[in-house]
C-alpha angles and dihedrals in degrees: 000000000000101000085223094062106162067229103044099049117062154197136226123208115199099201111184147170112193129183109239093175092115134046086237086051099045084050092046083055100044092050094047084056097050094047087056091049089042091063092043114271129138135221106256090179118327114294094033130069133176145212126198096217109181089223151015085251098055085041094058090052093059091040085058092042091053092047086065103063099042115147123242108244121024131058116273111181120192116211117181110188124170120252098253085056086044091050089056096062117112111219120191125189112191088343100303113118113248136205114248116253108279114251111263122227119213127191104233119204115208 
């Protein structure tokens, strides 16, 4: 099987609603955003960030990483698709139709 199948390689969407009323909660947000940058995710529009991951299993080891930093108060939910599903997507900006993002490719150490 090619190791790059639009099935085989995924992505991880990071959907979230956090309160901000309060400096503490405004901190608790801030940091969640930057834990997600930090492992490598990037903002899709501003309460969702994503993450090209070359397989489920690469995409489960980020899952588990984010549930570890989970703030405290809000609703964060964690959606994995495969490419060819995130290829699919229709985006639209001011009614004109718009390309998904291209996929990313990171170099990964082991």
């Amino acid at each position: 099987m090619d190791r790059f199948s639009e099935y085989r390689v995924m992505w991880v969407l990071v959907f979230f609603d956090l309160p901000t009323d309060t400096k503490k909660e405004r901190k608790a947000a801030a940091e969640f955003r930057k834990n997600l940058i930090l492992d490598g995710f990037v903002m899709f529009q501003f309460s969702i960030y994503m993450r090209h991951c070359p397989s489920a299993e690469n995409a489960n080891v980020h899952i588990k990483r984010v549930k570890t930093f989970l703030p405290p108060l809000g609703q964060v939910g964690i959606l994995s698709i495969t490419d060819k599903q995130f290829g699919s997507m229709e985006l639209f900006a001011e009614k004109k139709s718009k390309e998904p993002p291209t996929e990313n490719i990171q170099l990964e150490l082991f």
